[in-house]
C-alpha positions, 0 to 999 in steps of 0.5 A: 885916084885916092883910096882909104887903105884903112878901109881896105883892111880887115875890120877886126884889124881896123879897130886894132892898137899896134902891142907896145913893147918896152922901151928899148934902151937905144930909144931912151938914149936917142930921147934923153941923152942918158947913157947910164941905162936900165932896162927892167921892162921887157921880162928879159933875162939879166944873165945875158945868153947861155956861153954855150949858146952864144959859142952855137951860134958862133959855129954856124955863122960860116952857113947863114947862106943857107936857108935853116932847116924848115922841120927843126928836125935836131931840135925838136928831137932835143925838146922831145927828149927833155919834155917826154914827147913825141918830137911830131907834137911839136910846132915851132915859132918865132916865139911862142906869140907865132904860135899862138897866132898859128892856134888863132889862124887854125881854130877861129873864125868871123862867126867864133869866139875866143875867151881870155882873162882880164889883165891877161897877156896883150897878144890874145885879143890881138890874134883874136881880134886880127882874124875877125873872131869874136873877143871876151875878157873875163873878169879877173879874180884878185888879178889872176884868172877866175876858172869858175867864171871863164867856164860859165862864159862858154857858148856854142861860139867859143872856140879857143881858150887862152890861159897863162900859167903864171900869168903876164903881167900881174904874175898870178898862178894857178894849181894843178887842182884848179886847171884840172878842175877847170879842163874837165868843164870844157867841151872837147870841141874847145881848144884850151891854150895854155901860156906858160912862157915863165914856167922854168921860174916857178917853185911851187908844189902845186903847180901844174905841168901843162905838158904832162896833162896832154895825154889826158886832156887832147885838147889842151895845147901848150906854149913855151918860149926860149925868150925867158929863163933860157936867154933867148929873147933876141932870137925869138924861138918858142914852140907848143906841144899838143894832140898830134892831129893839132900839131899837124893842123899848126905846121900846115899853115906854119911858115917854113922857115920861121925858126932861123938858123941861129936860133935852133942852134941856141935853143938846142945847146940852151936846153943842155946848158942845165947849170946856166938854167939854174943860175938864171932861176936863183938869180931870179929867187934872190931878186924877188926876195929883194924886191918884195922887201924894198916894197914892203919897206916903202908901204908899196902893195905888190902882186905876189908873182911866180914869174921874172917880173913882179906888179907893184901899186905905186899907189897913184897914176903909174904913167907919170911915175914911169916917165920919172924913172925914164929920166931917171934912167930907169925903164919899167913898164906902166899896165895902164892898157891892162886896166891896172892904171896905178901899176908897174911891172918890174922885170927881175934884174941882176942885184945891181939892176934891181938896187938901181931902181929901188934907189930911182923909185925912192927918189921919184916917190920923194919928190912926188908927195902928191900924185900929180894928174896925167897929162893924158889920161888916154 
């Protein structure tokens, strides 16, 4: 008997599109034949894995029979100690996005509402969206989150608000004034996310340490993630810190073991590799200052950015600029789905990297004098 499995799912599922991930570079090699790739898409670390990292995960190999420590105990007694916490504040997560899911499955409903920024990180809606809970973009406010807004848009409904710090992907940020000013609005009822995945990048005086406002504010909760400054992508290892009635609420429906093996490991000897971390925020800096430069230099607007990756305004449709660079052998990333239809994100890369696309977009904008229409405009 025939029977329509798509009709069977949730409704907020049906009308979901998959996330769409950077093209990975064995992809572009399958399609194109290149072998000679860079991948400046995915807000990747270019260091590749802290050594000691990478020798924690060597040691541990012989014991993959095993199944992982379902608490993390060793690493979050390691977090606990490097951010000032009690280690019970702590929910881990395969990446920071388990967790934020974790936060959507506890605290939204069919009948609840969750509020974002518009050209804010995909996975908001998609956690919102997949529960059945009701879905609010706010508009954004030259890129970044409109606080003022956002409280406004507060009803008897809303449940859950996301708010990364910097934001992904236009790499907007916002002061420790603004946020505090922004959490005193918001009843204690609302728990209040705040995203700071790229915050090991950030070298501003005014900018906020989310985990140093728990204590004042109970309902705040605090992602992070080891996929970033800390090399770890591969192993999908992110954790939040939170009111330790929250964090019990989270680790009540957390997975047990969807923090593996090989990834406490990493992270803990991660977290001890201070000089790696370092490098990896000096790489960053000084890739920055490039890009910035180049952009400047080809009349190209950007979005100043705090974060490992930079938005700038090819000053046309950004989607055939991309495939461009695909053949290229370049692969940045089109936020055309973050209603930024004339934009490119640009993870920040080694010097090579980074000389490398500058060279490719040159090229692509020379034999682009016009802007040519999308093939596809959907």
């Amino acid at each position: 008997m025939a029977c329509d499995y798509i009709e069977l799912a949730n409704k907020g599922v049906q009308g979901l599109q998959p996330y769409q991930p950077g093209k990975p570079v064995e992809e572009l090699k399958r399609e194109l034949g290149i072998s000679d790739i860079v991948k400046l898409a995915s807000n990747e670390n270019p260091l590749g894995p802290s050594p000691k990292a990478l020798d924690a995960i060597r040691s541990i190999l012989p014991e993959l029979t095993r199944y992982p420590d379902g608490n993390a105990f060793r690493l979050k007694q390691a977090l606990g100690k490097k951010l000032g916490v009690n280690s019970e504040q702590i929910t881990l997560g395969n990446g920071s996005n388990d967790v934020l899911e974790l936060i959507g499955r506890a605290y939204l409903t069919g009948h609840s509402a969750a509020l974002y920024s518009q050209h804010a990180f995909a996975v908001y809606p998609i956690v919102t969206q997949a529960i059945g809970a009701q879905h609010i973009a706010v508009p954004a406010k030259n890129w970044g989150h409109d606080l003022e807004a956002m409280a406004a848009a507060i009803t008897d409904k809303t449940r859950v608000i996301f708010i990364a710090n910097p934001n992904n992907p236009t790499g907007t940020w916002l002061s420790e004034q603004e946020v505090r000013a922004f959490l005193d609005k918001v009843p204690a009822r609302i728990i209040v996310v705040l995203d700071e995945a790229y915050t090991e990048y950030v070298d501003q005086p005014d900018f906020p340490n989310g985990i140093a406002l728990l204590s004042e504010y109970p309902n705040l909760v605090v992602t992070r993630t080891f996929s970033k400054a800390y090399g770890l992508a591969g192993l999908r290892i992110g954790y939040s810190v939170s009111h330790l009635q929250v964090a019990d609420i989270l680790n009540r429906i957390r997975q047990p073991f969807n923090a593996n093996m090989a990834a406490q490991e990493a992270a803990i000897a991660a977290l001890d590799d201070e000089d790696y971390l370092a490098k990896s925020v000096q790489v960053n800096a000084e890739g920055m200052a490039y890009l910035e430069s180049e952009f400047k230099r080809l009349g190209l607007d950007f979005i100043p950015s705090v974060g490992n990756f930079i938005c700038v305004d090819v000053a046309q449709p950004a989607g055939p600029v991309d495939q461009a660079l695909l053949q290229e052998g370049v692969i940045v990333r089109s936020v055309a789905p973050y209603q930024m239809p004339n934009h490119l994100r640009v993870s920040i890369g080694t010097a090579e990297e980074n000389g490398r696309f500058i060279n490719a977009l040159k090229k692509v904008m020379a034999d682009r004098q016009t802007p040519l229409e999308e093939s596809n405009p959907e």
